[in-house]
N, CA, C and O atoms as a printed pandas DataFrame, in Angstrom:
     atom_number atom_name residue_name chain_id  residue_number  x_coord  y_coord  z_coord
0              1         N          UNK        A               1   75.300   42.919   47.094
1              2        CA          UNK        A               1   76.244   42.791   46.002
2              3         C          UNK        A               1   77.680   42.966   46.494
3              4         O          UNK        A               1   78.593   42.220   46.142
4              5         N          UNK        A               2   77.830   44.047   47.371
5              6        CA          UNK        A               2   79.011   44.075   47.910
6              7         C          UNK        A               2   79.689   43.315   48.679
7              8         O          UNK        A               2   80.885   43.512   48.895
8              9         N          UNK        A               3   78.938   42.234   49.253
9             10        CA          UNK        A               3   79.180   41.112   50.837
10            11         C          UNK        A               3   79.554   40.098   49.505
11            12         O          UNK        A               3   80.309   39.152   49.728
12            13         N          UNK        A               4   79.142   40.257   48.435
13            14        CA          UNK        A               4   79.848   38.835   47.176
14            15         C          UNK        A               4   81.309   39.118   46.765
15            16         O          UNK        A               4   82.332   38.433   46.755
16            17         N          UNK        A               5   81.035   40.296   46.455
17            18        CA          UNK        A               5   82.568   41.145   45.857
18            19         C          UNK        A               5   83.221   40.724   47.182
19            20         O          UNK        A               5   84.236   40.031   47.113
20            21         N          UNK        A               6   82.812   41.022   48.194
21            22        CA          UNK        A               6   83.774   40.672   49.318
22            23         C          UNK        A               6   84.920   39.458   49.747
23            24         O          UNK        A               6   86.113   39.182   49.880
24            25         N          UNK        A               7   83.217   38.886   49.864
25            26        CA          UNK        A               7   83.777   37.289   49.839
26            27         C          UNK        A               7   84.852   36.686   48.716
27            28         O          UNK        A               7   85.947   36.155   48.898
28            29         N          UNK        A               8   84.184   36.944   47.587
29            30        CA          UNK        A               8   84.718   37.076   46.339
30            31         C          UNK        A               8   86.863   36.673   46.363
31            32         O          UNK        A               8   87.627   35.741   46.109
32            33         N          UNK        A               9   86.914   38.090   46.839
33            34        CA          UNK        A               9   87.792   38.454   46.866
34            35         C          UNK        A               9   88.941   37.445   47.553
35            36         O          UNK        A               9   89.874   36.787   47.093
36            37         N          UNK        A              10   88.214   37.736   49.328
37            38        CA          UNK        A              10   89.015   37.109   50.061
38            39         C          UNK        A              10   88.640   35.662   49.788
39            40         O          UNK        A              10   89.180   34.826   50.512
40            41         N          UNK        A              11   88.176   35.431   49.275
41            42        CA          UNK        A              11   88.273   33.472   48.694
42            43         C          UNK        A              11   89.838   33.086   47.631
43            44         O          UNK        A              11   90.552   32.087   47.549
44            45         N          UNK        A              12   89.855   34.334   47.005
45            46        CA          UNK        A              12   90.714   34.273   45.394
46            47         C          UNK        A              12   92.104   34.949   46.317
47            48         O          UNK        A              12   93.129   34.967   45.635
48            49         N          UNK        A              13   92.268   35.485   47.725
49            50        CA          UNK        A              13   93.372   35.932   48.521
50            51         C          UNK        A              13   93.798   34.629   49.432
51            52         O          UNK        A              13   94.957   34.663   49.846
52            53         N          UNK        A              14   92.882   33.309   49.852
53            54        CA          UNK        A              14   93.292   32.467   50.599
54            55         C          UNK        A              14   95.026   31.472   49.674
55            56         O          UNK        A              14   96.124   31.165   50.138
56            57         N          UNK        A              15   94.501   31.328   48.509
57            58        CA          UNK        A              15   95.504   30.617   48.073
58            59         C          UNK        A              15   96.805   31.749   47.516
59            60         O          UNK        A              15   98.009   31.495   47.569
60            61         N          UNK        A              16   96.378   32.634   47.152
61            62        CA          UNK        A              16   97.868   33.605   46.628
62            63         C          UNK        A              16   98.539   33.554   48.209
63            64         O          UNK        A              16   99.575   32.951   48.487
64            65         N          UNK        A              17   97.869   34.174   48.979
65            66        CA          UNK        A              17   98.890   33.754   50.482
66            67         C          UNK        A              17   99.477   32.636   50.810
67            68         O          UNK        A              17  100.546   32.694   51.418
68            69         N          UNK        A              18   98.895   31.381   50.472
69            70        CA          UNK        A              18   99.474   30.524   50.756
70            71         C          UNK        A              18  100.528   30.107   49.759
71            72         O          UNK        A              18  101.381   29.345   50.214
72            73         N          UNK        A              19  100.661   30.514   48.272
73            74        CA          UNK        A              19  101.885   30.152   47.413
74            75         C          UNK        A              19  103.045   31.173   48.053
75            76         O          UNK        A              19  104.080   30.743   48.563
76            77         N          UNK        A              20  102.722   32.541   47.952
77            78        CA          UNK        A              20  103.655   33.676   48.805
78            79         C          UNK        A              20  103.893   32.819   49.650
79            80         O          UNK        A              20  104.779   32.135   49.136
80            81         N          UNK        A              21  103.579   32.269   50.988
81            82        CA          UNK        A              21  103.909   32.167   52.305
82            83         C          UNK        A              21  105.024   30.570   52.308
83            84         O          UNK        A              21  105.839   30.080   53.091
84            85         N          UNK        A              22  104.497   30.238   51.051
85            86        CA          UNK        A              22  105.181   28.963   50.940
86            87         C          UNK        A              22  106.477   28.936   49.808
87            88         O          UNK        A              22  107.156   28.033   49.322
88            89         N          UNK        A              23  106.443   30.228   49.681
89            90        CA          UNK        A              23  107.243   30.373   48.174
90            91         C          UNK        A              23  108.673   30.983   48.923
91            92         O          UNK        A              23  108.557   31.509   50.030
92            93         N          UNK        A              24  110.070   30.884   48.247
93            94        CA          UNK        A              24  111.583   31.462   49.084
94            95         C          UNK        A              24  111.366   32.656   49.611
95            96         O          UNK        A              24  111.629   32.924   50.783
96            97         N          UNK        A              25  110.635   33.840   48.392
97            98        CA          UNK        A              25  110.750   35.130   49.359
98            99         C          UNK        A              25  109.938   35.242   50.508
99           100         O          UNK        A              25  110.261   36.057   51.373
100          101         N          UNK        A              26  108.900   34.522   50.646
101          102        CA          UNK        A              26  107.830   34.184   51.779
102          103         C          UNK        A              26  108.809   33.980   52.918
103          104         O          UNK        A              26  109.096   34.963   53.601
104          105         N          UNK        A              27  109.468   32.544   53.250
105          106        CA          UNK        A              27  110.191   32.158   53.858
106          107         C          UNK        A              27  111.386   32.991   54.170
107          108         O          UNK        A              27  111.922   32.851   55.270
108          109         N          UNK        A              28  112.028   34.163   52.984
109          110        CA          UNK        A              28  112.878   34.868   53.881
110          111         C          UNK        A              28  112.758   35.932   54.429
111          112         O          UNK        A              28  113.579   36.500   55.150
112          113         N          UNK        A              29  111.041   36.487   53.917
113          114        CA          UNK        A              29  111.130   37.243   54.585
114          115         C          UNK        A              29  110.274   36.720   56.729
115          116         O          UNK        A              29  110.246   37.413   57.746
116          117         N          UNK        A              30  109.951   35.789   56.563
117          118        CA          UNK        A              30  109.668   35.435   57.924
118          119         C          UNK        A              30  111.187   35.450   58.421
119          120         O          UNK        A              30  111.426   35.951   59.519
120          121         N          UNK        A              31  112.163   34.948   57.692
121          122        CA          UNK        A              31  113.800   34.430   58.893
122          123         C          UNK        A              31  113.794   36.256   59.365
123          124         O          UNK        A              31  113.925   36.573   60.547
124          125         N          UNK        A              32  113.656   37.124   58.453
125          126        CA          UNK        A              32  114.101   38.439   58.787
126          127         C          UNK        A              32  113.104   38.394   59.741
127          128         O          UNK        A              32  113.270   37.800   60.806
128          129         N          UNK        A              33  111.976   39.029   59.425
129          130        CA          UNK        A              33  110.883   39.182   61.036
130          131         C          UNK        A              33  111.464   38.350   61.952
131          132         O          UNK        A              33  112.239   39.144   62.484
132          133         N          UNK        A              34  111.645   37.227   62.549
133          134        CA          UNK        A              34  112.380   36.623   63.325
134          135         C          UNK        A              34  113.439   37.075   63.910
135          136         O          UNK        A              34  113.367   37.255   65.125
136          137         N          UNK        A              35  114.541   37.341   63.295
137          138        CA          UNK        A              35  115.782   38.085   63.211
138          139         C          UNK        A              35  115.333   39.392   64.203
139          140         O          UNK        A              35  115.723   39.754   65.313
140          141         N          UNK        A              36  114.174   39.997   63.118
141          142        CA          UNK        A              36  113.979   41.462   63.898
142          143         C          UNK        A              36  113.446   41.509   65.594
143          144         O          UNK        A              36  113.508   42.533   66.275
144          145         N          UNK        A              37  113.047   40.497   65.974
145          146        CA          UNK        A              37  112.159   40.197   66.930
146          147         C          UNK        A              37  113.384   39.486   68.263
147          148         O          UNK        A              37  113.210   39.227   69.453
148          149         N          UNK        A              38  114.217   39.400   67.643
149          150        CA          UNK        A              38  115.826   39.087   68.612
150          151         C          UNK        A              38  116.068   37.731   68.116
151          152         O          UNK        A              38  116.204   36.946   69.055
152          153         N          UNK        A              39  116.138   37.350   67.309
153          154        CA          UNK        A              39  116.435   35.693   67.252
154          155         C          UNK        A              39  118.160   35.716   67.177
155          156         O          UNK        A              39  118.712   34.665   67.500
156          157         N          UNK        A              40  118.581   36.279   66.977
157          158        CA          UNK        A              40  119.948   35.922   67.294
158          159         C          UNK        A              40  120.510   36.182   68.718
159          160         O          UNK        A              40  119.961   36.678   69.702
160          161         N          UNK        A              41  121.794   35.692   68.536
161          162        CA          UNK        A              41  122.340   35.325   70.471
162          163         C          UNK        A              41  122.625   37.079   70.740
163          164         O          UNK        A              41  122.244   37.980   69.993
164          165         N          UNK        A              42  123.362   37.223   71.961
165          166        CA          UNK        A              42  123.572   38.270   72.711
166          167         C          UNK        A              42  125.281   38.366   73.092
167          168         O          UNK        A              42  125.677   39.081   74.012
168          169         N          UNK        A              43  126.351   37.410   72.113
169          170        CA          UNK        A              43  127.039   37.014   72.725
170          171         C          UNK        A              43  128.305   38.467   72.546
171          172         O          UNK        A              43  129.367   38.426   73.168
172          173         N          UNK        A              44  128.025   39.386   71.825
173          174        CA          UNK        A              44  128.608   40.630   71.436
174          175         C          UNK        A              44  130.099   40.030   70.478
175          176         O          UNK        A              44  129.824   40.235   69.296
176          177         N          UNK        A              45  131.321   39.478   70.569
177          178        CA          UNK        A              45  132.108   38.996   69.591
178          179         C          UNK        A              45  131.955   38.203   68.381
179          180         O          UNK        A              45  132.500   38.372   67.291
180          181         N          UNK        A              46  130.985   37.160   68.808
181          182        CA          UNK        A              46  130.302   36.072   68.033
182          183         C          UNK        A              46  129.512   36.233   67.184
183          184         O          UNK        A              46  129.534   35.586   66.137
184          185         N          UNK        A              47  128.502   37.280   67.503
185          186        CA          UNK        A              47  127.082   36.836   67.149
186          187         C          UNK        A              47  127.343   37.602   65.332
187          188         O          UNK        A              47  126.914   36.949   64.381
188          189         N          UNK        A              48  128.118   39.085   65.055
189          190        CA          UNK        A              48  127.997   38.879   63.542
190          191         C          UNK        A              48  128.859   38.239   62.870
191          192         O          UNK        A              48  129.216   38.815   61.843
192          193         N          UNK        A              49  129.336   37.226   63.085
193          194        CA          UNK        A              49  130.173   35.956   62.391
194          195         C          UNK        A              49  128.721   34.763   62.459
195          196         O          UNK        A              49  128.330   34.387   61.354
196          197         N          UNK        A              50  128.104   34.305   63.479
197          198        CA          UNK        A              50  127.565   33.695   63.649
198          199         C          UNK        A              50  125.683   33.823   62.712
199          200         O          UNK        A              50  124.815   33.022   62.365
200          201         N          UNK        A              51  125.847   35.003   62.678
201          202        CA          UNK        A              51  124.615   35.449   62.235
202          203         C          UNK        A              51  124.936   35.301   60.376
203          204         O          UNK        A              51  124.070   34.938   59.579
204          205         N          UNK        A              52  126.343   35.671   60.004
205          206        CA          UNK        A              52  126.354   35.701   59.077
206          207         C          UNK        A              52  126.788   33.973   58.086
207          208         O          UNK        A              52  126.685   33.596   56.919
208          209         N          UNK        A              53  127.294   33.354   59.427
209          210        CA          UNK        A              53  127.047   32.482   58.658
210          211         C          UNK        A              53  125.853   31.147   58.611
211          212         O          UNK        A              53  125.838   30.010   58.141
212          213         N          UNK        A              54  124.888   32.032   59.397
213          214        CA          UNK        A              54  123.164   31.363   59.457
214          215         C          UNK        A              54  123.267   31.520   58.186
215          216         O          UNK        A              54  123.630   30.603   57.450
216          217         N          UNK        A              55  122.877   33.026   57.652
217          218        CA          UNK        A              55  122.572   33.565   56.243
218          219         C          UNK        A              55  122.934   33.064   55.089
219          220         O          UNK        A              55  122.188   32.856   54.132
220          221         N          UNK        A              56  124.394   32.805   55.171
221          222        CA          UNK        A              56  124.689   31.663   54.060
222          223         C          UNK        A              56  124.275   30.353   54.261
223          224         O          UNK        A              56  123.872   29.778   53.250
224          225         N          UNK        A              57  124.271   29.731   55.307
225          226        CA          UNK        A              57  123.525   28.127   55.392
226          227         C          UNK        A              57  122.037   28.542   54.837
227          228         O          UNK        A              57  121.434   27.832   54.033
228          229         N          UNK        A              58  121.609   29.549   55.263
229          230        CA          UNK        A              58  119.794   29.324   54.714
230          231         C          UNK        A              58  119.560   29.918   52.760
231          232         O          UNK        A              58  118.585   29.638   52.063
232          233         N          UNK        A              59  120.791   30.757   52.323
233          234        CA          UNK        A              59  120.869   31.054   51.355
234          235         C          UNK        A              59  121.496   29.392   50.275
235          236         O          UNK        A              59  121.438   29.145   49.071
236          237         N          UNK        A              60  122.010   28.649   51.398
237          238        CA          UNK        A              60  122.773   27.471   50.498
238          239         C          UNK        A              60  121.191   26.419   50.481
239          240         O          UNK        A              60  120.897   25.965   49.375
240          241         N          UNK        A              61  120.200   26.054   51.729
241          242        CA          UNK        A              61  119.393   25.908   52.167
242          243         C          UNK        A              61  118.526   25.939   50.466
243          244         O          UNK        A              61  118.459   25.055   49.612
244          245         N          UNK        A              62  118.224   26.686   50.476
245          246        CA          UNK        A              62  116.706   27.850   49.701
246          247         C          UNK        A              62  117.412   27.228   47.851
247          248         O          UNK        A              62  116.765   26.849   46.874
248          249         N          UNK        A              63  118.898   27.367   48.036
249          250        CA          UNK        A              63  119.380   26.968   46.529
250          251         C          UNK        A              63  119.497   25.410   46.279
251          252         O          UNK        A              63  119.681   24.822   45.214
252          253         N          UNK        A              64  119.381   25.034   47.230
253          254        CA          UNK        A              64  119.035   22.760   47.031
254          255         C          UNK        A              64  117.825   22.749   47.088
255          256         O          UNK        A              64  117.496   21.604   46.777
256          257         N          UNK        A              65  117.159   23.196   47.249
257          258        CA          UNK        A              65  115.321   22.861   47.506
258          259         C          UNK        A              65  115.567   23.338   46.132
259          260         O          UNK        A              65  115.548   22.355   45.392
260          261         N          UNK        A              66  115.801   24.471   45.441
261          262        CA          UNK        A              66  115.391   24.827   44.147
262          263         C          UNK        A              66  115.928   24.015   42.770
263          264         O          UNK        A              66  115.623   23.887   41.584
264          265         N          UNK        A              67  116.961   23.542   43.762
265          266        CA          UNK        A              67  117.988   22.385   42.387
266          267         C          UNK        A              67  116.994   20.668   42.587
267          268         O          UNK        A              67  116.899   19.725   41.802
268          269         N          UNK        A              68  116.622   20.801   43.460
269          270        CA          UNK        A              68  115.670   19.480   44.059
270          271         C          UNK        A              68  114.529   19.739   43.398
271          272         O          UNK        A              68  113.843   18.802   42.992
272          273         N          UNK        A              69  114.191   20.941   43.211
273          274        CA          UNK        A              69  112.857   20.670   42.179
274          275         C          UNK        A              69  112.981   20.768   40.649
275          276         O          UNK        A              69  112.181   20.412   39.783
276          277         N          UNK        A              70  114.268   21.378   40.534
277          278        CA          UNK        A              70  114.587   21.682   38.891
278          279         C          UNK        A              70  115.104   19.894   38.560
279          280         O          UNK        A              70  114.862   19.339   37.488
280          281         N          UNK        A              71  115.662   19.379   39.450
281          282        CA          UNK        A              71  115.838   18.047   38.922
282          283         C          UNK        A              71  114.785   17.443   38.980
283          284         O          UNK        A              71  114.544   17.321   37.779
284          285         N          UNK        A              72  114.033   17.006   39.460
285          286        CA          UNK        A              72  112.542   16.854   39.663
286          287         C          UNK        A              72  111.985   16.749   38.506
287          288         O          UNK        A              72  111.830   15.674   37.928
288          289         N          UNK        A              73  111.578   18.043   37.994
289          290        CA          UNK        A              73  111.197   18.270   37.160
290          291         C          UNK        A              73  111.972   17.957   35.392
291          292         O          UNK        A              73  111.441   17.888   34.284
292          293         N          UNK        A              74  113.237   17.846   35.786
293          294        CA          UNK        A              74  113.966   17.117   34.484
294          295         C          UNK        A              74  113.676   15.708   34.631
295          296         O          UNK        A              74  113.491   15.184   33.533
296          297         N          UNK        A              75  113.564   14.853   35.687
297          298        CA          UNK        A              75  113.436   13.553   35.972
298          299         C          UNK        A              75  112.025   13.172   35.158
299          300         O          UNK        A              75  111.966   12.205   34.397
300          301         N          UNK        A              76  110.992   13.989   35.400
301          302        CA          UNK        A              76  109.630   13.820   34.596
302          303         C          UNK        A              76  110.069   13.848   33.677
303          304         O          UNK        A              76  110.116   12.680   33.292
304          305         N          UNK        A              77  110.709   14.829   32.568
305          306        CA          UNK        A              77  110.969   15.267   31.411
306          307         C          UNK        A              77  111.602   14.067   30.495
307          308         O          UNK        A              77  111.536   13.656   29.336
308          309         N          UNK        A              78  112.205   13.782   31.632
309          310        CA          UNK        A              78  112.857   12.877   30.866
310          311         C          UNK        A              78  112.218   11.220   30.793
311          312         O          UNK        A              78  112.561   10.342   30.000
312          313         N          UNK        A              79  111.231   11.134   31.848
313          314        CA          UNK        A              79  110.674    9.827   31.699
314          315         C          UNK        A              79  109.442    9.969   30.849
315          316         O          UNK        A              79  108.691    9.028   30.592
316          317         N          UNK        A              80  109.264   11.319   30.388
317          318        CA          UNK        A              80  108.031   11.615   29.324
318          319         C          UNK        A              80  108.679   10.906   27.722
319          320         O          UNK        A              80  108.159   10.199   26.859
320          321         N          UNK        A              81  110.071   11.524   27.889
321          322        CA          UNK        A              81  110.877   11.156   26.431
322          323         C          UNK        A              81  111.120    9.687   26.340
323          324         O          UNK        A              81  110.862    9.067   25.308
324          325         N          UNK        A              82  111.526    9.223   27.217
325          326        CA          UNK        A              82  112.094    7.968   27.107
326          327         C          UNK        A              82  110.318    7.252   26.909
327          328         O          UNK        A              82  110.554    6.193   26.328
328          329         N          UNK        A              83  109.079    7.312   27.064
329          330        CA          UNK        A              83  108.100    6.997   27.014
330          331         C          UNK        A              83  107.516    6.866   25.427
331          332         O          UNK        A              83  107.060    5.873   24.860
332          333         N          UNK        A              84  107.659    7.909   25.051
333          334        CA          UNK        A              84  107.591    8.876   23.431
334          335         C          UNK        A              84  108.750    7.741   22.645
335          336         O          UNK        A              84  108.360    7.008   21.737
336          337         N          UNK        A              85  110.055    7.725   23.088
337          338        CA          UNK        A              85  110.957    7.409   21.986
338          339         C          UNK        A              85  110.584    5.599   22.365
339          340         O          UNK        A              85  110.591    5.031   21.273
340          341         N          UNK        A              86  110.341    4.778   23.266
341          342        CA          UNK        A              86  110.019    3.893   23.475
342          343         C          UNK        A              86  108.724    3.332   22.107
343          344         O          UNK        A              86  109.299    2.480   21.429
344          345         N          UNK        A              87  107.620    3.505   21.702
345          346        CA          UNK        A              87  107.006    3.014   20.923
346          347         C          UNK        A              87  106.477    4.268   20.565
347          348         O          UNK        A              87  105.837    4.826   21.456
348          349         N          UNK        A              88  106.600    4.959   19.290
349          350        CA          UNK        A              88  106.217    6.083   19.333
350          351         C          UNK        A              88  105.023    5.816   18.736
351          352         O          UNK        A              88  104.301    6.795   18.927
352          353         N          UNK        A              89  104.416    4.923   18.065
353          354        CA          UNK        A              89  102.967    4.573   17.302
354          355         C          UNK        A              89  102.310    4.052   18.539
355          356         O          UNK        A              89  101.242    3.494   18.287
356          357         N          UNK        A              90  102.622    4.072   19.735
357          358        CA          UNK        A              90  101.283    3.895   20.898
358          359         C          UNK        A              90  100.437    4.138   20.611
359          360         O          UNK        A              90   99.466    3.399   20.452
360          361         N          UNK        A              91  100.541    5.617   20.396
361          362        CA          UNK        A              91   99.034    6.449   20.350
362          363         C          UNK        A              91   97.584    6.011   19.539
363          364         O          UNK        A              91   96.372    5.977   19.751
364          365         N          UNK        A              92   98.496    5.724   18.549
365          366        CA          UNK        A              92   97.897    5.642   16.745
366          367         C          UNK        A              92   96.839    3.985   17.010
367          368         O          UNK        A              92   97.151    2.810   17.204
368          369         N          UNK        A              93   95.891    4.523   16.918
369          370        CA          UNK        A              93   94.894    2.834   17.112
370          371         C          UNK        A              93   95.120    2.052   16.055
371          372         O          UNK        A              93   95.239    2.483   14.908
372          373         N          UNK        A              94   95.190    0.856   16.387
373          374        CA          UNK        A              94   95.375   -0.596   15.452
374          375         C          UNK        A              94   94.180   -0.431   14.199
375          376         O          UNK        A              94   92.988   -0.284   14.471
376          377         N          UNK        A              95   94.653   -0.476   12.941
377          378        CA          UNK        A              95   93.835   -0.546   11.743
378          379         C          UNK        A              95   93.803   -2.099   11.399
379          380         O          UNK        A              95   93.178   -2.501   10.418
């Protein structure tokens, strides 16, 4: 019973990891691990000008992917309406 609960579990954990891992805070928190692990230069004058303005390119980055899907998603919205206001008795079967 317990090897089901198990499985169970980690079956219903494969996809929440993968929305997390694919989702902005997913992604920033990997740039940080990265970061922590030395990803920036060594150049001592440069590097917190340089580092800081990674942070804003990936913060400007993370806010067009999100305007790219909010339009996206108005683009449907709106070809749902224009569909609707187009013949609105579609639906309704011929008497």
């Amino acid at each position: 019973m317990w090897v089901l609960a198990v499985i169970l579990i980690v079956a219903l954990m494969i996809p929440v990891a993968a929305i997390l891992v694919d989702s902005p805070l997913g992604k920033s928190f990997a740039r940080r691990m990265e970061e922590g692990r030395g990803g920036g230069g060594a150049d001592g004058q440069g590097a917190p000008e340089l580092r800081d303005m990674k942070r804003k390119v990936e913060v400007l980055e993370t806010e067009v992917e999100d305007l790219n899907r909010s339009v996206a998603g108005m683009r449907e919205e709106l070809q749902f309406m224009q569909r609707l206001l187009e013949d609105p008795r579609r639906k309704k079967p011929p008497s």
